[in-house]
Chimera marker file (.cmm) of the C-alpha trace (Angstrom):
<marker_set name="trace">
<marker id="1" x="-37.679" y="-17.194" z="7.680" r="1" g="1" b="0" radius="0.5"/>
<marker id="2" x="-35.945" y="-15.579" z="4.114" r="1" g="1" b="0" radius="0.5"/>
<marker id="3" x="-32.825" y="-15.269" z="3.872" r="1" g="1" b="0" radius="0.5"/>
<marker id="4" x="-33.074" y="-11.446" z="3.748" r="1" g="1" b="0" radius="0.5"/>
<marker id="5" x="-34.554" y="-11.596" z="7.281" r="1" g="1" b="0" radius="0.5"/>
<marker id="6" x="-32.227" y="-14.213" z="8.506" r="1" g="1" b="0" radius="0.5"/>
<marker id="7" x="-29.004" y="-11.941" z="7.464" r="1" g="1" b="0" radius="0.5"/>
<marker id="8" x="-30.927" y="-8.707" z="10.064" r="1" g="1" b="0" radius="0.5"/>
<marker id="9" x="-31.547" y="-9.595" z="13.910" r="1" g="1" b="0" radius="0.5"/>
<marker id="10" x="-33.251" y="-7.771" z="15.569" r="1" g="1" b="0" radius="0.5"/>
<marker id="11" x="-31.682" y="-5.794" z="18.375" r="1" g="1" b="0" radius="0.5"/>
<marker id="12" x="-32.557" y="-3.545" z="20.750" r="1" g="1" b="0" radius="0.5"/>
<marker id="13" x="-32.907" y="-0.619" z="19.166" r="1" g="1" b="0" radius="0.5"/>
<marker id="14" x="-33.657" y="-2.004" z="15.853" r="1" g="1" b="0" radius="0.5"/>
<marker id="15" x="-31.963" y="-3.951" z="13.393" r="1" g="1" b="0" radius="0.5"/>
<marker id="16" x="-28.160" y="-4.982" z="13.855" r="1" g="1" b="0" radius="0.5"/>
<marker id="17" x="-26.310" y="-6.024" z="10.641" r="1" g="1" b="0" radius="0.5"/>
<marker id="18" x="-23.760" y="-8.407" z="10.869" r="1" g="1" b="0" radius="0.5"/>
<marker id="19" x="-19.945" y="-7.657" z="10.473" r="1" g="1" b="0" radius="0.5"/>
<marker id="20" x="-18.381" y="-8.119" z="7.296" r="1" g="1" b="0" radius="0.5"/>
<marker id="21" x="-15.622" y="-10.744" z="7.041" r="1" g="1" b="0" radius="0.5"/>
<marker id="22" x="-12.031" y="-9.299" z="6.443" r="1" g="1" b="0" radius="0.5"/>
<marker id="23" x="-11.620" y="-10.663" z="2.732" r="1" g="1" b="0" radius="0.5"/>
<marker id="24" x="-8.344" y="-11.509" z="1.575" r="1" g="1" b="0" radius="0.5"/>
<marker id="25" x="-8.475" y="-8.208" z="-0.993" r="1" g="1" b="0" radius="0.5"/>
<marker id="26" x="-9.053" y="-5.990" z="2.159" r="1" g="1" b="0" radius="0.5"/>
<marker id="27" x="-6.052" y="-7.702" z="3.869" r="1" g="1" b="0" radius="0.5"/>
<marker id="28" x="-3.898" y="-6.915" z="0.331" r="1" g="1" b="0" radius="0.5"/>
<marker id="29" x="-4.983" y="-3.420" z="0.279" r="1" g="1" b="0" radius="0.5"/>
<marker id="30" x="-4.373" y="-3.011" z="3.563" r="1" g="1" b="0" radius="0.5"/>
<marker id="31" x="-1.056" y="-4.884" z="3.778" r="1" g="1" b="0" radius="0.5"/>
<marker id="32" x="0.166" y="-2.435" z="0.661" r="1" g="1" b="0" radius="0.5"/>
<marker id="33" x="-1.026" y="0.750" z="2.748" r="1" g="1" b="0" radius="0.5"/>
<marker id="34" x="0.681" y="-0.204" z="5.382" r="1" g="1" b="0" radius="0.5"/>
<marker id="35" x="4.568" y="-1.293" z="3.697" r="1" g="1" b="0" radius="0.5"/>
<marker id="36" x="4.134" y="2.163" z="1.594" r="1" g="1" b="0" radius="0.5"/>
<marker id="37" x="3.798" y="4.128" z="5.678" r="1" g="1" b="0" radius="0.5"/>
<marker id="38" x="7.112" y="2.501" z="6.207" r="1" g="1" b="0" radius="0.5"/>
<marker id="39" x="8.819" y="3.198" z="3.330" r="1" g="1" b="0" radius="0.5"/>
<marker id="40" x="7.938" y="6.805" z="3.814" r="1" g="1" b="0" radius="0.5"/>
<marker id="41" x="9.851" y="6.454" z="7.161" r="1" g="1" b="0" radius="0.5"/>
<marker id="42" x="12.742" y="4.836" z="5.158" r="1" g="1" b="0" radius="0.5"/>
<marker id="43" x="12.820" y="1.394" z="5.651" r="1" g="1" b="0" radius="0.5"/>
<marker id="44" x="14.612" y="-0.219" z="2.519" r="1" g="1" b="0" radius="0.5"/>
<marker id="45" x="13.299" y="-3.922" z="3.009" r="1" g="1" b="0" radius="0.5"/>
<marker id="46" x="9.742" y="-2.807" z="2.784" r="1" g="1" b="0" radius="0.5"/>
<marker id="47" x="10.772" y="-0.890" z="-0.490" r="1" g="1" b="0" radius="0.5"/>
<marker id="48" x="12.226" y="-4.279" z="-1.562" r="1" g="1" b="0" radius="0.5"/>
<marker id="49" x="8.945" y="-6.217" z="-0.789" r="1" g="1" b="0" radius="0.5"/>
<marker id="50" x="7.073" y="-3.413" z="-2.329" r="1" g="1" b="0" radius="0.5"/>
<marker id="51" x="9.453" y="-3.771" z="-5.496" r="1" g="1" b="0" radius="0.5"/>
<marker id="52" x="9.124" y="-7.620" z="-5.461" r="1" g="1" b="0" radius="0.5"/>
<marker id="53" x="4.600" y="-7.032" z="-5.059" r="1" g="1" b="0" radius="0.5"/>
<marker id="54" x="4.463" y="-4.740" z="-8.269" r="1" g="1" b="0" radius="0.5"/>
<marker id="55" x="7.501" y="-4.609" z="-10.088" r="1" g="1" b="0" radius="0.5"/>
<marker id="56" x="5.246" y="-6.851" z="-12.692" r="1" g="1" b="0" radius="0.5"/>
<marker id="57" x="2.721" y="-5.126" z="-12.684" r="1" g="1" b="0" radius="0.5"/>
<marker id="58" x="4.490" y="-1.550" z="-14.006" r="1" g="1" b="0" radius="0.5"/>
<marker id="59" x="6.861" y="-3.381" z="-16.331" r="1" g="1" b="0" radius="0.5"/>
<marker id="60" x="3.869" y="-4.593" z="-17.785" r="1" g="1" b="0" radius="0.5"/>
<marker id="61" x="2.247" y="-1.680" z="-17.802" r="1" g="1" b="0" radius="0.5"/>
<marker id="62" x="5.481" y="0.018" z="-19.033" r="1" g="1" b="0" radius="0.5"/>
<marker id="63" x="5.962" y="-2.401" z="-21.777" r="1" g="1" b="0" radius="0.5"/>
<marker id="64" x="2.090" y="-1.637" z="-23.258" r="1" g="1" b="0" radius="0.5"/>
<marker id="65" x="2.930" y="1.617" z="-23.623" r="1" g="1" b="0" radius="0.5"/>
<marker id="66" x="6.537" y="1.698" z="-24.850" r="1" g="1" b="0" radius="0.5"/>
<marker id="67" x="6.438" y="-1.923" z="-26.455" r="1" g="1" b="0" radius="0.5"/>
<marker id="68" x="9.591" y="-1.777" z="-26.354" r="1" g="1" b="0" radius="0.5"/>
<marker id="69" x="11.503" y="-4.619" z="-23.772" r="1" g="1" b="0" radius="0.5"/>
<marker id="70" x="14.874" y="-2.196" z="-22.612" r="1" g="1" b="0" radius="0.5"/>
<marker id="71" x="12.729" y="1.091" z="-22.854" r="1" g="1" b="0" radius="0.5"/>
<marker id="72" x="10.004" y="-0.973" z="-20.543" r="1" g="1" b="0" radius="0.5"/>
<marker id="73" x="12.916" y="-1.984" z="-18.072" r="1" g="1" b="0" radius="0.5"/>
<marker id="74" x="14.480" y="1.517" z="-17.761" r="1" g="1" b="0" radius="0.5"/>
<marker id="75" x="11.386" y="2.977" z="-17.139" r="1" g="1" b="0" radius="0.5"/>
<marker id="76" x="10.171" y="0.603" z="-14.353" r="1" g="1" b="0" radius="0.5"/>
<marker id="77" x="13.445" y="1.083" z="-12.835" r="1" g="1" b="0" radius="0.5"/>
<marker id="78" x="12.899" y="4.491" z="-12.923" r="1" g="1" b="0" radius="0.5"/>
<marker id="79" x="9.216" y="4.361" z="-12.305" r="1" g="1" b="0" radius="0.5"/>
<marker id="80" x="10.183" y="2.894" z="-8.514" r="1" g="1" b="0" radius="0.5"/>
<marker id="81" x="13.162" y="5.494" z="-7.741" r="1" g="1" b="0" radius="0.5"/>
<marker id="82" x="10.556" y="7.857" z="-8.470" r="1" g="1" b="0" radius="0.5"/>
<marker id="83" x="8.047" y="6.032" z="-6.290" r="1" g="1" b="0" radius="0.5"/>
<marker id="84" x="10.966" y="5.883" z="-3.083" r="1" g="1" b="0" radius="0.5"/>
<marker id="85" x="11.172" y="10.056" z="-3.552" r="1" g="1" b="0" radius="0.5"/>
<marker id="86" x="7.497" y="10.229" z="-3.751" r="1" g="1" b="0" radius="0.5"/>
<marker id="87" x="5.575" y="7.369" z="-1.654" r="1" g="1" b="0" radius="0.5"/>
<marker id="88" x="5.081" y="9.993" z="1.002" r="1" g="1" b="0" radius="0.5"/>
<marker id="89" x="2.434" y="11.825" z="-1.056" r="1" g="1" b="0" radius="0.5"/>
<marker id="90" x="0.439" y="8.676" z="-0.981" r="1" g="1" b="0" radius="0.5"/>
<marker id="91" x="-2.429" y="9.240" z="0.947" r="1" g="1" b="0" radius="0.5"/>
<marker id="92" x="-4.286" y="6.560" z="1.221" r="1" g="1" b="0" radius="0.5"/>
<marker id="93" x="-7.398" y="7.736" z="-0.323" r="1" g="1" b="0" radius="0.5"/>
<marker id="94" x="-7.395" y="5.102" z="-3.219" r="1" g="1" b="0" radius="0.5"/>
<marker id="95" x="-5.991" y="1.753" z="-3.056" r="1" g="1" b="0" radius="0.5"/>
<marker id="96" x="-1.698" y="1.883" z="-3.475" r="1" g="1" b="0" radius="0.5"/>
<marker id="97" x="-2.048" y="0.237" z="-6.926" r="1" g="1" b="0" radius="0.5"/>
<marker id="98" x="-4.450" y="2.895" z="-8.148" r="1" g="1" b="0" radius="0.5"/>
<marker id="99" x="-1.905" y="5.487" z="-7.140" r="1" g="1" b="0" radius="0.5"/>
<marker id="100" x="1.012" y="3.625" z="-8.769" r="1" g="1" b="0" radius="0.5"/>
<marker id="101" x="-0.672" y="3.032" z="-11.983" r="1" g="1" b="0" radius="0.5"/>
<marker id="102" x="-0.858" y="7.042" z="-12.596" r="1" g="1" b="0" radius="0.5"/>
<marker id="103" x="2.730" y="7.486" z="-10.974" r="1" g="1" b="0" radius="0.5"/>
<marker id="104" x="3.383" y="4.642" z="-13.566" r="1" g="1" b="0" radius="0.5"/>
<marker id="105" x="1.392" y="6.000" z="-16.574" r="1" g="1" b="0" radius="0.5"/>
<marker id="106" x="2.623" y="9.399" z="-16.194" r="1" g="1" b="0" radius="0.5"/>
<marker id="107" x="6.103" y="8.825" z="-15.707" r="1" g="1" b="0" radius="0.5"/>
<marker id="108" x="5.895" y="7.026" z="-19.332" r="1" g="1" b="0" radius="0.5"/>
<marker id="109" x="4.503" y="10.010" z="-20.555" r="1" g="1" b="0" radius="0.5"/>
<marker id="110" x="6.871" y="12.380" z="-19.595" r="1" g="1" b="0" radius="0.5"/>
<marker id="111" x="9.394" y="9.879" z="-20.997" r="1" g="1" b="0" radius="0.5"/>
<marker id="112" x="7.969" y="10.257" z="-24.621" r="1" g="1" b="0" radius="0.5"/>
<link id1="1" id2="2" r="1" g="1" b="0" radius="0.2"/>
<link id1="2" id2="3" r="1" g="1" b="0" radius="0.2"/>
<link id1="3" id2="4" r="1" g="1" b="0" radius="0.2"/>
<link id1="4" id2="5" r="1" g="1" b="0" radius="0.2"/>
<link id1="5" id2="6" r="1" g="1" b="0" radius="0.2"/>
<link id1="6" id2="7" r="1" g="1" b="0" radius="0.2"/>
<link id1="7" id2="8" r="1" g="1" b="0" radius="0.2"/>
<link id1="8" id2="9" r="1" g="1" b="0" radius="0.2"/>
<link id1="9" id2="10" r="1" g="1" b="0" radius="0.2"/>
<link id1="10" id2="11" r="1" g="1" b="0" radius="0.2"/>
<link id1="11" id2="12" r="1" g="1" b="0" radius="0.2"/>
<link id1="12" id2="13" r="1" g="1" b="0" radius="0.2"/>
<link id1="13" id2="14" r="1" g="1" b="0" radius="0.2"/>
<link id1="14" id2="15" r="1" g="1" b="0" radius="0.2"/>
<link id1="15" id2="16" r="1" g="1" b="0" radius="0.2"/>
<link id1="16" id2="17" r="1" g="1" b="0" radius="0.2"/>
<link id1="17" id2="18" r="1" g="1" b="0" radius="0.2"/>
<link id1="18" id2="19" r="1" g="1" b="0" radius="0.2"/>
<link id1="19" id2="20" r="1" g="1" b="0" radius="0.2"/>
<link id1="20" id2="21" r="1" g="1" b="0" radius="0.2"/>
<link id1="21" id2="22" r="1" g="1" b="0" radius="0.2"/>
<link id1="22" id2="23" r="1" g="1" b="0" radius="0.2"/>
<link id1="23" id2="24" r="1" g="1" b="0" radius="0.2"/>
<link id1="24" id2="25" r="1" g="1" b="0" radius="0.2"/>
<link id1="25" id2="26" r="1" g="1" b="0" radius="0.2"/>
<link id1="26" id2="27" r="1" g="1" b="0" radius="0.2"/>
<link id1="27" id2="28" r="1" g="1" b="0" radius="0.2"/>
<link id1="28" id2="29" r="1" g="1" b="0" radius="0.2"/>
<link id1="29" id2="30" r="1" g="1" b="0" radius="0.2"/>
<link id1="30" id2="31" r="1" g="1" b="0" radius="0.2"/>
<link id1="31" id2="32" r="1" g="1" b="0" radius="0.2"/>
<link id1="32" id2="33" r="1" g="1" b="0" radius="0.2"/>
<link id1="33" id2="34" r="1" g="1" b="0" radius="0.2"/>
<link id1="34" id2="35" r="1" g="1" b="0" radius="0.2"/>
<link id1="35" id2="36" r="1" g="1" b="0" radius="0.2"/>
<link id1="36" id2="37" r="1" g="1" b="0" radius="0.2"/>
<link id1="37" id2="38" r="1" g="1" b="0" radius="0.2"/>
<link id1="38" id2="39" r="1" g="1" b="0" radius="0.2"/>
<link id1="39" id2="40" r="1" g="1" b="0" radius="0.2"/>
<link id1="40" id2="41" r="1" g="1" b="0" radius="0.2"/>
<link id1="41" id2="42" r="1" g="1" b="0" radius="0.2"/>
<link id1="42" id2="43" r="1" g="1" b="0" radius="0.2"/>
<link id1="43" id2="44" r="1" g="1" b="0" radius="0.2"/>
<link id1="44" id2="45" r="1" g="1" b="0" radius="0.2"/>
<link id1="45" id2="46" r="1" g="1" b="0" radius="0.2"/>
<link id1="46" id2="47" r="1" g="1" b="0" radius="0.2"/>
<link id1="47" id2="48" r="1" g="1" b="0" radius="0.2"/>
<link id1="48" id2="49" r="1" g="1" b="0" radius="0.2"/>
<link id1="49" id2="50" r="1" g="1" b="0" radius="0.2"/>
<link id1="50" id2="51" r="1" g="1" b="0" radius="0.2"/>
<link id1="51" id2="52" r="1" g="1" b="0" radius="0.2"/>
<link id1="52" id2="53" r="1" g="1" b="0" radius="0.2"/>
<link id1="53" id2="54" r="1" g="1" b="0" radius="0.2"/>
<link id1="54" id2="55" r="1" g="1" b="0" radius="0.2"/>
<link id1="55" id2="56" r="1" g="1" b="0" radius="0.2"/>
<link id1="56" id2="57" r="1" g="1" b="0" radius="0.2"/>
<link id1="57" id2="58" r="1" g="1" b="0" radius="0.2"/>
<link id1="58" id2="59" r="1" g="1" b="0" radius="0.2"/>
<link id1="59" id2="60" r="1" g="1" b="0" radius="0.2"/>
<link id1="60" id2="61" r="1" g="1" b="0" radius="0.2"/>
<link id1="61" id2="62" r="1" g="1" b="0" radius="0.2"/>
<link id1="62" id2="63" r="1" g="1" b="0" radius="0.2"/>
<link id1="63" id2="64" r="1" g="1" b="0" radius="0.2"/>
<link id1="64" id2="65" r="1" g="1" b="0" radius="0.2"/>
<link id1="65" id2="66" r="1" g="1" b="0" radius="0.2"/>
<link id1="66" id2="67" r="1" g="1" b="0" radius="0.2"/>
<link id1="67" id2="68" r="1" g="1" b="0" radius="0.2"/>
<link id1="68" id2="69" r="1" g="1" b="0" radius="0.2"/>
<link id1="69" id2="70" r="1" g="1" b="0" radius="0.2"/>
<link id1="70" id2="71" r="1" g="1" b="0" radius="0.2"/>
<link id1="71" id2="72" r="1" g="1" b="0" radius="0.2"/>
<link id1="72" id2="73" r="1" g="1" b="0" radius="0.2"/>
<link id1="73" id2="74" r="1" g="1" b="0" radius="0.2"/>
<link id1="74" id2="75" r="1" g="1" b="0" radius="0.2"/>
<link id1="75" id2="76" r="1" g="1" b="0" radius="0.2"/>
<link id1="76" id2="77" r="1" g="1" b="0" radius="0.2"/>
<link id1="77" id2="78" r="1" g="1" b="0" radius="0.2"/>
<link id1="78" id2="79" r="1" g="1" b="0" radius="0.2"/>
<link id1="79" id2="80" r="1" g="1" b="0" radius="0.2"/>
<link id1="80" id2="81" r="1" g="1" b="0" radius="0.2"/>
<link id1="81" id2="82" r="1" g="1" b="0" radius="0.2"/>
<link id1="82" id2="83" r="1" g="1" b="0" radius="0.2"/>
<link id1="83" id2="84" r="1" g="1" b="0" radius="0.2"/>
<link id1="84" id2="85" r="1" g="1" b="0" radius="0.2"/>
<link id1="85" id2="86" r="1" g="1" b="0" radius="0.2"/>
<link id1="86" id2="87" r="1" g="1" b="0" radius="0.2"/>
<link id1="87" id2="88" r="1" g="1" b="0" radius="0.2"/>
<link id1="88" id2="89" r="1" g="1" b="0" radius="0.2"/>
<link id1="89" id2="90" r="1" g="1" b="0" radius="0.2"/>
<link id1="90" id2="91" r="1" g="1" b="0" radius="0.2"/>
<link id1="91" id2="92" r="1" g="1" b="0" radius="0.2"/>
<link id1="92" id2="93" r="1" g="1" b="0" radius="0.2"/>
<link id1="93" id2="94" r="1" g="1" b="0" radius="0.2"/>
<link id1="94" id2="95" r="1" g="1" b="0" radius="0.2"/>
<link id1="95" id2="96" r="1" g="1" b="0" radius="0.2"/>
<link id1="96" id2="97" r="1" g="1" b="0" radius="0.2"/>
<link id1="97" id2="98" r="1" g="1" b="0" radius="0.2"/>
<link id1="98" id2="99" r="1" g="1" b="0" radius="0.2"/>
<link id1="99" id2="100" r="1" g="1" b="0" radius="0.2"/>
<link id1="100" id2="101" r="1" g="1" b="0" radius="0.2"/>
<link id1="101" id2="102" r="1" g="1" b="0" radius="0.2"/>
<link id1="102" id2="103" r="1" g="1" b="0" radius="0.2"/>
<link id1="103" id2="104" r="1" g="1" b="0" radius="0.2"/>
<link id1="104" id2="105" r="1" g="1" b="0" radius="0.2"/>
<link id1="105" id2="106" r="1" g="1" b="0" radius="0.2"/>
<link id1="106" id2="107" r="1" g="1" b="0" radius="0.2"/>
<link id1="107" id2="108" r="1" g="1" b="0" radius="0.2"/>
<link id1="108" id2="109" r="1" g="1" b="0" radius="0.2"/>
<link id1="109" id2="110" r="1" g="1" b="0" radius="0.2"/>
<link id1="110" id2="111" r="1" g="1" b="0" radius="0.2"/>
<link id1="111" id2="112" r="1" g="1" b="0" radius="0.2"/>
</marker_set>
């Protein structure tokens, strides 16, 4: 047998194809999802963890489009206060570090 008909069984009423494994990016995206629903209902020490996950990530991001180092700190700092006011718009549609990249990117560009 190929490997092509080896990966679909037959079934009953056709062909059944197997389950995908949960990968460990699925688990990340989901794990982000899920601390940005609870700080939407206010929980601070999901906020922290979600501070601790990305905080690199937008300074980094901050400091490629300032390079500056103190403009690239003030605006991640501010970057996540505006992220606690706004998480609630996040919708889940694209994956939490798409949506904070454009918070990100656009809160540098209002800066300048």
């Amino acid at each position: 047998m190929s490997t092509i008909s080896n990966a679909l069984r037959p079934g009953e009423n056709g062909f059944i194809w197997p389950t995908v494994p949960e990968t460990a990016a699925n688990q990340f995206l989901q794990y982000d999802y899920d601390l940005a629903r609870r700080v939407s209902l206010g929980n601070i020490p999901a906020f922290e963890e979600l501070y601790q996950r990305h905080q690199r990530r937008v300074y980094s991001l901050c400091l490629r489009m300032t390079n500056n180092i103190p403009e690239a700190e003030d605006l991640t700092q501010e970057v996540f206060i505006h992220l606690f006011h706004k998480i609630g718009s996040f919708r889940g549609d694209s994956a939490f570090t798409t949506w904070l990249h454009r918070l990100t990117v656009n809160k540098v560009l209002m800066y300048f």
